[in-house]
C-alpha positions in Angstrom: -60.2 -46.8 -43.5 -61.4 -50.3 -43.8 -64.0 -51.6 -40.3 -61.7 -54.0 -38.1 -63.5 -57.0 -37.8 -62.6 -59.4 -34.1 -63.0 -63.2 -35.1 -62.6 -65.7 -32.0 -63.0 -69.1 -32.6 -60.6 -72.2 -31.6 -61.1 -74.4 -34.4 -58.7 -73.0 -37.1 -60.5 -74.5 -40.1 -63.3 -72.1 -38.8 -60.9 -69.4 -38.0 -59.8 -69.8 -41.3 -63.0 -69.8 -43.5 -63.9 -66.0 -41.9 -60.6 -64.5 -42.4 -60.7 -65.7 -46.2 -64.2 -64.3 -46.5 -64.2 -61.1 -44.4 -60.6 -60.2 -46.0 -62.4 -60.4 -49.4 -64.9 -58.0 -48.6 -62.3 -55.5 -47.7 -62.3 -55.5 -43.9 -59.6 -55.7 -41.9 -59.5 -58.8 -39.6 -58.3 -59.4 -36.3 -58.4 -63.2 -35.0 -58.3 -65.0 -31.7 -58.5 -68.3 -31.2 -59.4 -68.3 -27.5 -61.7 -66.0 -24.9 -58.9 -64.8 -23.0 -57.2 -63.6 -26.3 -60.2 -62.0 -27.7 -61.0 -59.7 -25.1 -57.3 -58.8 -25.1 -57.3 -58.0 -28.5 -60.9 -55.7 -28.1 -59.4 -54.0 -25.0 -55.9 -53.2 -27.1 -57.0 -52.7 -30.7 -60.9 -51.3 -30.5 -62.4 -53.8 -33.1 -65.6 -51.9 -35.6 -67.2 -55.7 -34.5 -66.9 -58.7 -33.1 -68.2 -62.6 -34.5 -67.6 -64.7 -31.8 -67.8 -68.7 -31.3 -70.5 -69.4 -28.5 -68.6 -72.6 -27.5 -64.8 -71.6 -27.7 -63.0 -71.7 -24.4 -61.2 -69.6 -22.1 -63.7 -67.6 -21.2 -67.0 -68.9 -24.0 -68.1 -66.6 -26.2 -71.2 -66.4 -24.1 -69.1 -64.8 -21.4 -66.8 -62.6 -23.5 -69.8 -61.6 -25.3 -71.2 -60.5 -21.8 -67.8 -58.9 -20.7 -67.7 -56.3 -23.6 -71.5 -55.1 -23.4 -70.4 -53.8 -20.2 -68.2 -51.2 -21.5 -68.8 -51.4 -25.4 -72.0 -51.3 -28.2 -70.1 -52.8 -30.7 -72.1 -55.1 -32.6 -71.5 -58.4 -31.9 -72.5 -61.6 -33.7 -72.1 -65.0 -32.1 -71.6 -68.3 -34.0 -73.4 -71.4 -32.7 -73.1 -74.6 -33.2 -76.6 -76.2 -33.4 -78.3 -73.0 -34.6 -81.4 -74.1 -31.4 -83.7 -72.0 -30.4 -82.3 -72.2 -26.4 -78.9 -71.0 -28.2 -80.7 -68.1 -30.1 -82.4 -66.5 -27.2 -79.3 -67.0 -25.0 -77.0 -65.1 -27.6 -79.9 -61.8 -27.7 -80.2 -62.4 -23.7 -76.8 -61.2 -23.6 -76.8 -58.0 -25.5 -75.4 -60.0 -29.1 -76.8 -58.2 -32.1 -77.5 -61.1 -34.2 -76.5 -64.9 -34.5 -75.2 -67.6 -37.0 -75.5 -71.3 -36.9 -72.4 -73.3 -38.4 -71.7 -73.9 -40.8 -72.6 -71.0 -43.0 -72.0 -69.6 -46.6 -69.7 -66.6 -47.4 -72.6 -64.8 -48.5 -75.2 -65.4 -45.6 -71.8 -64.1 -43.3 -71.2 -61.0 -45.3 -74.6 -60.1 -45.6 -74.8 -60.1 -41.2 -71.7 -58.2 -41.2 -72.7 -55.3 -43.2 -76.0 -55.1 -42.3 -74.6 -54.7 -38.3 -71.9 -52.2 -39.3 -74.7 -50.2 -41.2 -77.1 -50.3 -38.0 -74.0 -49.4 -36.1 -73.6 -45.8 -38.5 -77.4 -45.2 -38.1 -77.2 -45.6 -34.6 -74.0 -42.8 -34.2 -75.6 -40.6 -37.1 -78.6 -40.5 -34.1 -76.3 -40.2 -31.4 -74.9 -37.1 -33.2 -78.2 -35.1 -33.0 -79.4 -36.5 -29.7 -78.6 -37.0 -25.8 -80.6 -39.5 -23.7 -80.2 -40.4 -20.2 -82.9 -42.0 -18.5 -86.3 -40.2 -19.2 -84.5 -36.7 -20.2 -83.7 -36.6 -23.9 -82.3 -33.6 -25.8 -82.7 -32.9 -29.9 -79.8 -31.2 -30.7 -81.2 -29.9 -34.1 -84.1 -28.7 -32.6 -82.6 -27.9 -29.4 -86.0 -29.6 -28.2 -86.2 -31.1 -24.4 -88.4 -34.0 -23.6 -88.8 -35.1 -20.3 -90.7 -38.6 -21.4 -93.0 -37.7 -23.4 -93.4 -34.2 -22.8 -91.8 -31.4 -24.2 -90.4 -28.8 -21.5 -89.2 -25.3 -22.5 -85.7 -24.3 -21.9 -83.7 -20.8 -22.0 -80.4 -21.2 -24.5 -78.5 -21.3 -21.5 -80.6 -23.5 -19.3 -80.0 -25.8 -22.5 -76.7 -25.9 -22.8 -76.2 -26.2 -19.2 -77.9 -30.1 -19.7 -76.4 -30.6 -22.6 -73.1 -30.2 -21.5 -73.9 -32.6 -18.2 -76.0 -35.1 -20.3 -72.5 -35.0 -22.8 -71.1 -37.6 -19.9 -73.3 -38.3 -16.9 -71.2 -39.7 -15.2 -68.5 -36.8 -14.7 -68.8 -34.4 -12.6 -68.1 -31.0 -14.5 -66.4 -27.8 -12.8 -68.3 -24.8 -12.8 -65.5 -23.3 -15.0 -66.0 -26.1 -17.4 -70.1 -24.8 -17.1 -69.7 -21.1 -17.6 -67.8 -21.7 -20.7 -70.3 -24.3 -21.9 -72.8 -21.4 -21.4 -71.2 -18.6 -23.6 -70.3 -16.9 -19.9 -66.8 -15.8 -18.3 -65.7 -17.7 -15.4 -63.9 -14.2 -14.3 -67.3 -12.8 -13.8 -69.4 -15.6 -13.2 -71.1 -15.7 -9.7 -71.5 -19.4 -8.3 -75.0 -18.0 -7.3 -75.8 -17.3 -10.8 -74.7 -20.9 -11.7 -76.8 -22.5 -9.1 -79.9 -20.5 -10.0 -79.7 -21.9 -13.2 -79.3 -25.8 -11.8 -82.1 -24.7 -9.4 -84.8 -23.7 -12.2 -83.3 -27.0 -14.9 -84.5 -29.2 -11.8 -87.5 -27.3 -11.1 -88.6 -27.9 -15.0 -87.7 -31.4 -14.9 -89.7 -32.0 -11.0 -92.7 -30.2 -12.9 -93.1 -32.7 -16.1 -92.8 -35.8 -13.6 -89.0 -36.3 -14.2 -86.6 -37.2 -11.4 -84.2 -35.1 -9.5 -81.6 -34.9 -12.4 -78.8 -32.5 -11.9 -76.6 -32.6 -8.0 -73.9 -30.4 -6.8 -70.6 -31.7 -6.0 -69.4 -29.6 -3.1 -66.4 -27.4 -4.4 -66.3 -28.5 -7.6 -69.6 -28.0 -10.3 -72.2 -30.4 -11.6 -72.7 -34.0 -12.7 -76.3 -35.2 -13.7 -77.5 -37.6 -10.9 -78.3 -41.2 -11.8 -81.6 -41.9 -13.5 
């Protein structure tokens, strides 16, 4: 399936000149030709990236650009007009991958496009075999834990207890949701059992200078705590 490329910019001649190039490379192109209608169409359609005009209107690319890094690390490329180096640092100060001053060739285009979209599969391949949050980070080949830069030893279920929390840190799993994770029965699980296991995770983590990582949610299970 062809990457979905998101073009936003309101001068059509511009507009134009992408979709001609981008659409002869293969990938499928999405255009908007304001702010407002290219966050729209990332929110509805899930774009593989995203060139947008730094000066367009409705919101500027500068804001749309900041709106998606809130929620998305799709790479993003912003178009400028004057190609300054105030415009440069302001498009990387906002999380944008990379940058192109107008007007440009089909090939200098191109070449950014599929060099972000590779960075982008090198970046997943990673996230494939790996967890991070904050200072804790998990090899998933290895089944290796590092709390910064040290390596701390964990039982097979103490790590797939973390890995299953570190899989979203933001939700709070059940303890049902935990005992399976762990190879266990939640029919003869013991919530005591459970918590001895949180109880010795943190006490690994405390003891290689890590925060307090892993919080109970009363009557429910686990989440990892914010780091």
């Amino acid at each position: 399936m062809a990457d979905s490329i998101l073009i936003a910019d309101d001068d059509p001649d511009v507009l134009r000149f992408l979709r001609t190039c981008l659409a002869e490379e293969g990938y499928s192109v999405i255009e908007a030709s304001s702010g407002a209608e290219a966050l729209e169409k990332f929110n509805s359609l899930n774009p593989s990236l995203a060139i947008l005009d730094v000066s367009m209107g409705h919101p500027d690319g500068i804001e749309v650009c900041r709106i998606i890094r809130q929620s998305s690390k799709m790479p993003i490329i912003m178009l400028t007009d004057r190609g300054t180096e105030i415009d440069e640092a302001m498009c990387l100060t906002i999380g944008a991958d990379d940058f192109i001053a107008k007007p440009c060739t089909a090939r200098v285009l191109n070449l950014r496009v599929s060099t972000q979209l590779r960075h982008k599969s090198l970046r997943q391949a990673v996230e494939l075999h790996s967890l991070s949050a904050g200072p804790l980070r998990l090899n998933l080949d290895s089944r290796e834990f590092m709390v910064t830069s040290e390596l701390v030893s964990l039982t097979k279920i103490e790590f797939d207890f973390l890995q299953l929390l570190m899989q979203n840190p933001s939700k709070v799993y059940s303890r049902q949701e935990i005992t399976e994770a762990i190879g266990g029965s939640f029919d003869y699980s013991s919530d005591k059992l459970l918590d001895a296991h949180a109880s010795r995770i943190r006490a690994k983590i405390r003891l290689a200078g890590g925060p307090e990582s892993i919080v109970a949610t009363r009557g429910i299970g686990y989440r990892l705590m914010s780091t």
